[in-house]
C-alpha atoms as one frame of an Amber mdcrd trajectory, in Angstrom:
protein
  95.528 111.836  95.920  92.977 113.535  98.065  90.642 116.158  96.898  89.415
 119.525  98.348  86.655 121.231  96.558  86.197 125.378  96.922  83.275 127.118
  95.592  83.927 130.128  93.131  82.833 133.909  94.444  83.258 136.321  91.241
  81.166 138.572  89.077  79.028 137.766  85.742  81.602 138.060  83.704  84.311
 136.038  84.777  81.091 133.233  85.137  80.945 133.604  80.988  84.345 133.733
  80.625  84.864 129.810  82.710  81.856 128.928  80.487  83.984 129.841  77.390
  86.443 127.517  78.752  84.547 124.410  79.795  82.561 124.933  76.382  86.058
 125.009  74.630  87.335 122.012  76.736  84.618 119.985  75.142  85.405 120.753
  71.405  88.840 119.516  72.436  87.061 115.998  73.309  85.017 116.060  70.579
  87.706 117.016  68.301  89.774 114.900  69.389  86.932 111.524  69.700  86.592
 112.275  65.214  90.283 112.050  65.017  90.135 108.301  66.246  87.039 107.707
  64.211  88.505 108.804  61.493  91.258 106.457  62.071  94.134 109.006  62.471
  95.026 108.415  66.010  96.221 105.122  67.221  97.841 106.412  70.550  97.699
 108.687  72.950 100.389 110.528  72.085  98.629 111.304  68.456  95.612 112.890
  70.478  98.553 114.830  72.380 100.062 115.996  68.921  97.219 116.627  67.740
  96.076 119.266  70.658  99.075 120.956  70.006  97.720 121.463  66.156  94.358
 122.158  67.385  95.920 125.323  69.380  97.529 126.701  66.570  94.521 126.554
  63.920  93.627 129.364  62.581  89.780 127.857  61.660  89.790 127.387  65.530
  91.408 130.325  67.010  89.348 129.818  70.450  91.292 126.420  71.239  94.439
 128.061  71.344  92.714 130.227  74.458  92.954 127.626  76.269  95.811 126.400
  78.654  98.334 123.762  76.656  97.937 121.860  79.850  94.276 121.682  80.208
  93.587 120.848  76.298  96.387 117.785  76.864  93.940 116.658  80.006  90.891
 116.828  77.817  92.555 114.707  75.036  93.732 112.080  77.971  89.966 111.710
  79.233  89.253 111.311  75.644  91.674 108.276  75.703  90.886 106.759  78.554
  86.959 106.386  77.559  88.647 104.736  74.180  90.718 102.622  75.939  88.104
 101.462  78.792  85.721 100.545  75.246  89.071  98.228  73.460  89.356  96.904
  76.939  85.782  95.739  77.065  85.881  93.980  73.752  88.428  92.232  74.723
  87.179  90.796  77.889  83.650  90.372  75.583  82.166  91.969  78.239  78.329
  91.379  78.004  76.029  93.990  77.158  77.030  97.785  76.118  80.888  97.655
  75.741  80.727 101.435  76.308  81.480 103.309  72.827  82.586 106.577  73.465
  80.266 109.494  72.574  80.171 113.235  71.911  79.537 115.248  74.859  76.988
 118.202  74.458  77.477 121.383  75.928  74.957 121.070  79.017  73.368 124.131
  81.347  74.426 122.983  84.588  77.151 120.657  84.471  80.615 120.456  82.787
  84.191 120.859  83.768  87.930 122.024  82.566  90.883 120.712  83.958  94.341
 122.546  84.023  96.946 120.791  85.736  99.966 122.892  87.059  99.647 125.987
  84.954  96.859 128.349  84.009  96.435 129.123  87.624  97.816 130.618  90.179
  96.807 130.727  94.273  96.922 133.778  96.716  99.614 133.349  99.264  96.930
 132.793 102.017  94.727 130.413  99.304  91.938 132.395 100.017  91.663 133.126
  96.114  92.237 131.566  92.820  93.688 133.675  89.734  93.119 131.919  86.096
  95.851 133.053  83.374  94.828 131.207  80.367  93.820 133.111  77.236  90.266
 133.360  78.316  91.354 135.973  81.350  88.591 134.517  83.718  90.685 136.942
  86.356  90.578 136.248  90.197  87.908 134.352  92.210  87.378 134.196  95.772
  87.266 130.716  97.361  84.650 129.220  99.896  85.053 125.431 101.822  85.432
 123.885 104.608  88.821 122.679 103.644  92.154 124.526 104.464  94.746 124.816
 101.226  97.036 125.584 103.729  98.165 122.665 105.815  99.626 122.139 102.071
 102.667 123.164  99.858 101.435 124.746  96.268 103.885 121.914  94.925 101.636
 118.917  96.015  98.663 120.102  93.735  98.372 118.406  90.720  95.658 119.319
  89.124  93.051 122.124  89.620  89.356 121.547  88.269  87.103 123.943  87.487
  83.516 122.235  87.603  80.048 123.977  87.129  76.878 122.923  88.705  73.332
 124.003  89.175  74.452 126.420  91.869  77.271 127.948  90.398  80.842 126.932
  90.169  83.453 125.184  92.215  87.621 124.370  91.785  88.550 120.918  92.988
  91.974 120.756  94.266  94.005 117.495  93.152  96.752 116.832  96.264  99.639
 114.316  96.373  99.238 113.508  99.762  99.480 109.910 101.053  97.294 110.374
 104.455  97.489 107.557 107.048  95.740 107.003 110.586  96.810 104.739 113.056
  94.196 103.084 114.385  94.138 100.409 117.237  92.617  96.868 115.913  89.350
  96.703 118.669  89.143  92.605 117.603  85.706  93.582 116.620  84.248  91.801
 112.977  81.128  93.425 111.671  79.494  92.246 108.519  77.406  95.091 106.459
  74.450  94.053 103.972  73.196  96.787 101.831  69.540  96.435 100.796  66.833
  98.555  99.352  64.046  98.264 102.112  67.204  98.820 104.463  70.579 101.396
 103.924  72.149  98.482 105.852  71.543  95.284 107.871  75.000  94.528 110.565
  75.543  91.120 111.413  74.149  91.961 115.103  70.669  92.332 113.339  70.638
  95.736 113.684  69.224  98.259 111.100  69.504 101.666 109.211  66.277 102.752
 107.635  66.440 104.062 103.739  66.288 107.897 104.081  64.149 107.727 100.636
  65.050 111.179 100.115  64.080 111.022  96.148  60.906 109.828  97.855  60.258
 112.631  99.603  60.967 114.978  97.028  59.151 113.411  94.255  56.370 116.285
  94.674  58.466 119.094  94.333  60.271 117.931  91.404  57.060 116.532  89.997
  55.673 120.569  90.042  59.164 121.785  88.562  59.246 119.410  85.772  55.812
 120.742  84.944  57.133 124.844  85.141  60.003 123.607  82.817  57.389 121.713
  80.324  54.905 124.359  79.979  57.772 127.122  79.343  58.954 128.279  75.545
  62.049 125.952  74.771  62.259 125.970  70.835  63.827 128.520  68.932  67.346
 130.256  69.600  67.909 131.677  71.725  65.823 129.650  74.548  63.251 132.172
  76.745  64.773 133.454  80.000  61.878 131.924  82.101  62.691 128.245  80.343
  66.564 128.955  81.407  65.289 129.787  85.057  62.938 127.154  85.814  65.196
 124.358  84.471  67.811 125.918  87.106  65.394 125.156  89.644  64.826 121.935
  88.804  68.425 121.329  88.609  69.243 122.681  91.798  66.111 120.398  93.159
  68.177 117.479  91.979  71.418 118.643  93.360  69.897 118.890  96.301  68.734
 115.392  96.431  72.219 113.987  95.522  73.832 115.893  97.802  71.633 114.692
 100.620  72.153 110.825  99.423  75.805 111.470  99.703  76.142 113.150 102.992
  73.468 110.790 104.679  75.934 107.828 103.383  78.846 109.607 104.361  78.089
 110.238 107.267  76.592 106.874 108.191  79.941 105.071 107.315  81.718 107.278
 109.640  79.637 105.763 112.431  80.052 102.155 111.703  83.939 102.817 111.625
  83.868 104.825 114.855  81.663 102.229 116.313
């Protein structure tokens, strides 16, 4: 699969109404993490039964706001963490074995997965309509990406992820995309170091960007903003909410500019 990613344009609202949803997404995790503890679910298809209980509670009648689809994808991440730990025992892999552990409900990250309902696309996929119980409505989509050059039929999954600057739906594609490409008889060997990003078998170079480096100030000043603001008590103070979201943007940033530095780097050596 390939994945485009589209950032979400709406109002206030509709931003507390996707936090409902990623918020409820997690209880389904959690949920569903105590029903293994608890030694009620052997298989995945107990955690799949039991999201179908979970939707119909009356103690929780939130879950059952929810898409059917996107509470069975929560329970299958669920699994697959459980099933990565088993696997580790077994191999007596050294070190953590990777126990799987509640997720907290977190300012600036999170994410809800439907698969191929709760959604729906404009005709010209300029727009993104969600039709679960939590009536998020319509949101306008930004990218570089056209939906387009593909049929509604190919996308598998639709994500809705939230970040430190605001919210963005990652499109899951069945797509197998090939290149031809002429061998140039060319062998290159890449080292990847820490005083270097790279060292090529020719001896040539790429310097380390450093880019936490050169940010270390900044982020040095906003952790102090965020330390010397009110955080105890419910609810937390406005100015403690705002300058965490600066720091978190601050360290988006930084990640960002990792990834499209490396990115963009390996494109070269190919091309080359």
């Amino acid at each position: 699969m390939i994945v485009y990613e589209g950032k979400l344009k709406g109002k206030e609202y509709q931003y507390r109404r996707l936090d409902e949803a990623i918020r409820t997404g997690l209880f389904i995790r959690n949920a569903c993490l105590r029903y293994w503890e608890d030694g009620q679910a052997k298989t995945r298809n107990d955690f799949s039964k039991y999201c179908t209980i979970l939707g119909k509670s009356k103690e929780f009648p939130w879950a059952g706001k929810l898409n059917s689809q996107a509470r069975q994808a929560m329970s299958e991440r669920t699994w697959a963490s459980i099933a990565r730990f088993w696997e580790n025992c077994k191999k007596k892999t050294p070190g953590k074995k990777g126990y799987p552990k509640y997720k907290k409900n977190r300012l600036n990250h999170g994410s809800v997965e439907y698969k191929t309902s709760g959604w729906k696309l404009s005709e010209n996929r300029d727009s993104i309509t969600f039709t679960d119980g939590f009536k998020a409505g319509t949101f306008k989509l930004y990218g570089t990406r056209d939906l387009n050059y593909y049929q509604k039929s190919q996308i598998k999954r639709v994500r809705v992820v939230r970040r430190a600057d605001g919210y963005y739906a990652q499109f899951c594609i069945d797509h197998n995309r090939t290149e031809e490409r002429k061998p140039t008889g060319n062998t290159i060997g890449l080292d990847v170091g820490l005083n270097h990003f790279y060292t090529d078998s020719n001896g040539e170079t790429v310097d380390n960007p450093r880019f936490l480096r050169k940010s270390e100030k900044q982020l040095k000043r906003l952790q102090k903003r965020v330390s010397r603001k009110k955080k105890k008590g419910q609810p937390q103070s406005n100015n403690y909410k705002k300058a965490k979201q600066k720091l978190a943007k601050e360290h988006l940033k930084v990640s960002r500019q990792r990834k499209d530095f490396a990115v963009k780097t390996a494109l070269c050596v190919v091309r080359s």
